[in-house]
N, C-alpha and C positions, 0 to 999 in steps of 0.2 A: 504494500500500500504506500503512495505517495507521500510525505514528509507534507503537512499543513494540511490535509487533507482526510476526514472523517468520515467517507464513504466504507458500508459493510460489503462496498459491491468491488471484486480485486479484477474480475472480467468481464467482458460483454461477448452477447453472438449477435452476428449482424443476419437477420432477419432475409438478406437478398434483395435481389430483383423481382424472384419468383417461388413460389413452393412446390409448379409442376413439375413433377418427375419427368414428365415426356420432353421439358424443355429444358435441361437442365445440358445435357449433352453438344445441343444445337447451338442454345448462347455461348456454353464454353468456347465450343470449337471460335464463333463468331467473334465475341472478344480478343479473345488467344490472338486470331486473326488481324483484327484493328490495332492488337496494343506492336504487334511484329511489324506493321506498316507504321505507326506512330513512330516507333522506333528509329528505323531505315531511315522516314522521310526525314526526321528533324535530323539525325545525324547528316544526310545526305546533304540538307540544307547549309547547316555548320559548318561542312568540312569544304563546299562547294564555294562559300561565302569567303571561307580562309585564303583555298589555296585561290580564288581569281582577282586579280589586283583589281580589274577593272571593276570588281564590285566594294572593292575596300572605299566606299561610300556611307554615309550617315545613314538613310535609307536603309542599307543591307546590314548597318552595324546592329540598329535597331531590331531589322528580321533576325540576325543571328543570336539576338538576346530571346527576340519573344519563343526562338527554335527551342533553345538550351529550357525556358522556363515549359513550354508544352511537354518536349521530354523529361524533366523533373515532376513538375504534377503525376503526369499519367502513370510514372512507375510509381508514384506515392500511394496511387489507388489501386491499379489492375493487378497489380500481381496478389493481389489479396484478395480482392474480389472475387477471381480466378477459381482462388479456393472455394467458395462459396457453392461453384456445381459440382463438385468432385468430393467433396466431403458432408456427411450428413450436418454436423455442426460447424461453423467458419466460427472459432472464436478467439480472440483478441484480447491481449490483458491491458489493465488498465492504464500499464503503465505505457505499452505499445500504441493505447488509445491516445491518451493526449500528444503522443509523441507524431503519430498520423496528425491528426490535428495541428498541429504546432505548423510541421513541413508544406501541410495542403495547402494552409491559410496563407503559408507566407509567400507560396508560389504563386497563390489565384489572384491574391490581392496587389502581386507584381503583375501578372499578366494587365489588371485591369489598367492599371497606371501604365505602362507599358504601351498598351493599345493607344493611351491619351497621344504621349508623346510623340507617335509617328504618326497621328493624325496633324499633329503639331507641326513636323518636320514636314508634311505635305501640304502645311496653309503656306511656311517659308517657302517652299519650292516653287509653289505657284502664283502664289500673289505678292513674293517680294525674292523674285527673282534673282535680282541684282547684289540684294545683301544674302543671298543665301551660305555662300562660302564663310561669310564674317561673323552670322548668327549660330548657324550649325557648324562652329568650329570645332577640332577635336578635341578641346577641352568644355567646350558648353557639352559635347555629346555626352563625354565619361563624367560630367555631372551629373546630366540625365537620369545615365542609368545608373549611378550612388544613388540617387533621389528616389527610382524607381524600386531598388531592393529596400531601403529604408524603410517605406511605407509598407512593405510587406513586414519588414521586421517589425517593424512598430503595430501594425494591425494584429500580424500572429501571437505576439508576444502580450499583448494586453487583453485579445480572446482567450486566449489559453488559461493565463494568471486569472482569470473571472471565471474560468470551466473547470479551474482545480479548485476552487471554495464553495460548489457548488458539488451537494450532499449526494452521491445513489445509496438507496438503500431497501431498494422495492426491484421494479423487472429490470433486466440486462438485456432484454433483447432489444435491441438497436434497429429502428425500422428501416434499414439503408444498408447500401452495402459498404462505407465506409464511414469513419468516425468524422462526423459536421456539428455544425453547434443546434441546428433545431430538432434534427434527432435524438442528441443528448438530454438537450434539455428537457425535453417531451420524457426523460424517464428521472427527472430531480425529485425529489422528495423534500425538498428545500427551495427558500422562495428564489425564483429564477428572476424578479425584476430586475436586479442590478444588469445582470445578464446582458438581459432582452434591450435594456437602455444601450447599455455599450453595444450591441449589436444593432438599434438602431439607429447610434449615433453615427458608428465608421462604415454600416454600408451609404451612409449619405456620405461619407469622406470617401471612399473609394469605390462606389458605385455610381453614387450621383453626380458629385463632382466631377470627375472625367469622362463620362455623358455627357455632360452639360460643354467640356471642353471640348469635345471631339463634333459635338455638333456646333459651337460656335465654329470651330476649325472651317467645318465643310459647308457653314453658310455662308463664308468669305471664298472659300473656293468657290464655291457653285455661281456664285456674284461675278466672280474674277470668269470663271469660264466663259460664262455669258456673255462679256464685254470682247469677247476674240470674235473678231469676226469670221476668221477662215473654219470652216466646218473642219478641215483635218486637222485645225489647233485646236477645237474646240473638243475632238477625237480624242485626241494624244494627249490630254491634260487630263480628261474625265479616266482614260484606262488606266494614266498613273493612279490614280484615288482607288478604283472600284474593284479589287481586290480586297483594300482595307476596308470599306464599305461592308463587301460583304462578311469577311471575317469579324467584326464589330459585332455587324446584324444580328449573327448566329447567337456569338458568345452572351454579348448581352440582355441579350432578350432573354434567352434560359436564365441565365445567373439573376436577372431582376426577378422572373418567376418567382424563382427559387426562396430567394433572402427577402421578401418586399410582401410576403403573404402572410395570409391568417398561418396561427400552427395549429390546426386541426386534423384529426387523421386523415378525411378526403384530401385536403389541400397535402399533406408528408408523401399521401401513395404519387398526385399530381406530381413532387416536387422531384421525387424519385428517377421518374421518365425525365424528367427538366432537366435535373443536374447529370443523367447519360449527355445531353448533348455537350454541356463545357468542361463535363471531365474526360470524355472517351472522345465524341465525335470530333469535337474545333480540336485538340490535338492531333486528329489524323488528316484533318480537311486543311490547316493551316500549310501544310508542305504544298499538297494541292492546286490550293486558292494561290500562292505567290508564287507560285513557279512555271503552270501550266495557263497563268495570267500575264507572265509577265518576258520581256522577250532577249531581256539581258542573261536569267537567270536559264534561257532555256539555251541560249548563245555560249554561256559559259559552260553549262555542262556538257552541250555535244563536244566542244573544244578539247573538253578534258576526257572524253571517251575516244576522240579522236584522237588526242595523243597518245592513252594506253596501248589503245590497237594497234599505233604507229610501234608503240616501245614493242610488243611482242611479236607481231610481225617480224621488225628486223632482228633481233632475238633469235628466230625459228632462223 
């Protein structure tokens, strides 16, 4: 048991996705599936980002982060959920709980800040052109993202510290398949308000507020687009953005489902299907969306497949 902490509960079992037997094999497989591409893709992206100079841009510094953070979250969840079809009981100690917890929070609540920022980097790109090299310097960038893990550290770090004073002492089963704070607290035995306050305080810090920036961002872009007269400028500005457009769309639409609802049991099973999509799905879709969108990133990798084949051809 936890050091400040008075819960008689030392583990939890996490309840799943499902309790059909029939479909228990199918998701495995299916997940197994998504978290191997998650995988691939972000590494593929990373390593693609590194080795092509011509991407060694603010832009791709940014993808290369939000890559690293999708492949951390997704392992903080899938491989344990994993277990959930394969074994009659998935269960989890407490200690391993807040510890999930701790890692998820401070990864998701960097993706969200994250996202802000290269919505940020694509208002400079576009509608202030001229200063772009001077604002998005390399050091405003590695401020960025110090700024960007901070908030995750600071969000993770003051969820958690408000989830270890907070009492189990009734059921353990956990309606989710990984350790989150509305499922938790859905099983306190101990008043949850402080909780719920700081939880509703910092998803307005790191849910609202960078919503609120990413769509100031792309009211000025969209204004700035507008003002192009030539249709193929107005093309090539809209396809830099709509990638990140749509990766926003995804993530945060589920993630506000998710944190921004009643905690009633309809609404937990609702939230369940919600948070599949920005804990499994936007990690496997985000290689995807910027790669198969974008035509630098598809430039560099033939480049670099076309060099392999060149090395081992001459080789043979």
């Amino acid at each position: 048991m936890a050091a400040g902490n008075h819960s008689t509960v030392t583990e939890f079992i996490f309840a799943g996705l499902t309790d059909k037997p029939e479909l228990q094999l199918p998701l495995f497989l299916c997940f197994l599936g998504t978290y191997m591409f998650t995988v691939v893709g972000n590494m593929v992206m990373i390593t693609l980002i590194a080795l092509s100079s011509h991407l060694h841009t603010p832009m791709y510094y940014f993808l290369s982060s939000l890559s690293f953070i999708d492949l951390c979250y997704s392992t903080v969840i899938i491989p344990k959920m994993l277990v959930s079809f394969v074994t009659e009981k998935n269960i989890i100690s407490y200690t391993e709980c807040m510890t999930q917890l701790y890692f998820f929070l401070f990864f998701i609540i960097s993706e969200c800040h994250m996202l802000a920022v290269m919505a940020y980097d694509r208002y400079v790109a576009i509608c202030k052109p001229l200063l772009y090299n001077i604002t998005m310097s390399y050091q405003v960038c590695s401020w960025l993202i110090v700024e960007v893990y901070m908030m995750g550290l600071i969000g993770a770090t003051v969820h958690t510290g408000c989830m270890l004073r907070v009492v189990f002492c009734k059921d353990k089963i956990i309606n989710h398949y990984f350790c989150d704070l509305l499922p938790l607290l859905e099983l306190s035995c101990s008043s949850t308000y402080i909780s719920e306050l700081v939880l509703l305080c910092l998803s307005a810090v790191n849910i609202v507020a960078p919503t609120l920036a990413i769509l100031g961002s792309y009211a000025s872009i969209i204004a700035s687009i507008l003002q192009i007269r030539s249709t193929e400028g107005r093309s090539k500005a809209f396809s830099t953005c709509s990638s990140h457009i749509l990766a926003v769309t995804i993530f945060y639409g589920s993630l506000t489902f998710m944190y921004l609802q009643s905690s009633n049991v309809s609404s937990m099973d609702q939230g369940n299907v919600s948070s599949v999509f920005y804990t499994i799905i936007v990690p496997m879709l985000n290689p995807l969306i910027y790669s198969l969108r974008n035509k630098d990133v598809k430039v560099a990798l033939n480049k670099i497949i076309e060099k392999r084949l060149f090395c081992i051809s001459k080789d043979l």
